[in-house]
N, C-alpha and C positions, 0 to 999 in steps of 0.2 A: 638621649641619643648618644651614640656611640657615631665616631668618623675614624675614617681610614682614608691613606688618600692612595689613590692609584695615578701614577706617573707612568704610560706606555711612551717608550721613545719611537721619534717620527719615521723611524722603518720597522717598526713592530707593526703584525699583522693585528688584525682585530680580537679582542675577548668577550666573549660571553659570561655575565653573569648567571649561575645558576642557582646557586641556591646560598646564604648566608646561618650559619649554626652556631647560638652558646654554646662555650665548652665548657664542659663541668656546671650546669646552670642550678641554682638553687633560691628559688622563690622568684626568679624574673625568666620573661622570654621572650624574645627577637617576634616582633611583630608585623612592623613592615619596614624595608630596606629603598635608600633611595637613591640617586646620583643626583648632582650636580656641579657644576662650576667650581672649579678653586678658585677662592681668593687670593692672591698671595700675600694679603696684610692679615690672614686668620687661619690660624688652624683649628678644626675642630675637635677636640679630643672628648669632650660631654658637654652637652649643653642639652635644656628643655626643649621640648617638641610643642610646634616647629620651632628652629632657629628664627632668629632675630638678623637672618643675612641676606643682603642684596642678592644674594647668587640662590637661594631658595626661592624665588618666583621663577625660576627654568629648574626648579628641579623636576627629575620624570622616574618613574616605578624604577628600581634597581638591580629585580629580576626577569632576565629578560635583554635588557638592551642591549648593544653591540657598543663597545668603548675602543675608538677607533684608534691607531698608531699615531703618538704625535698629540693624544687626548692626555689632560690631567684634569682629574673629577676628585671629588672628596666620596666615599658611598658611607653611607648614614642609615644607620642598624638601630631602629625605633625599640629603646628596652623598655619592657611593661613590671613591674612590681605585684605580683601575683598574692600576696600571703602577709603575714603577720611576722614580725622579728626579724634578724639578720636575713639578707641578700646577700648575692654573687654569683658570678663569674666567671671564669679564669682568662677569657678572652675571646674571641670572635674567629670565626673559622668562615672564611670566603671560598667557596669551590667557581671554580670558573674555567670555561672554556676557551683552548687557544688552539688552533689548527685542528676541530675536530677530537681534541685528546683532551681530557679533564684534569685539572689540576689545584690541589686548594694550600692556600696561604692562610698563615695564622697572624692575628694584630698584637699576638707578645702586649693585650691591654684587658685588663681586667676592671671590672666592679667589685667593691663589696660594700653594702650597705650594713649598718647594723642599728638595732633601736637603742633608745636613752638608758636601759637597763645593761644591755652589754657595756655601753658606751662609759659608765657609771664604775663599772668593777676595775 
């Protein structure tokens, strides 16, 4: 899993998630996307599916929900490894709705996996 945390301040109107994108993907891809609770003793930057966090039994679908003004959520972009040999990423691209009008923000966080033969040279 891949985390982003969204921080809307408490006179921001509401966002819709719509849809979350690899960019540049090569051998992985964005499976299912989640919200939940921030902690503020953890951030998530990768961790295995699911997390291992209290704030993961209220987590709810990713696409779709309304993240209210005044809301901080972590949203968690489930990466699958598709293939054989090097993976990546170049980072996570979140499109989301705010009054009506679409707008997408990038996580500046990438993946790159690579097997014991790359890893070796």
């Amino acid at each position: 899993m891949l985390g982003a945390r969204l921080d809307l301040p408490a006179d921001s109107r509401p966002i819709t998630v719509d849809r979350v994108e690899a960019v540049n993907p090569q051998g992985l891809r964005v499976t299912d996307v989640y919200v939940m609770p921030v902690d503020p003793r953890l951030r998530i930057g990768m961790s295995p599916f699911p997390p291992d966090l209290p704030g993961w039994r209220q987590a709810r679908p990713g696409i779709g929900p309304v993240v209210e003004g005044g809301e901080s959520v972590d949203l968690l972009a489930k990466v699958v490894y598709e293939g054989s040999g090097d993976a990546s990423l170049d980072s996570l691209k979140i499109y989301y709705y705010h009054d009506g009008v679409l707008y997408q923000a990038d996580t500046h966080v990438g993946l790159r996996f690579a097997d014991a033969d790359t890893c070796a040279r």
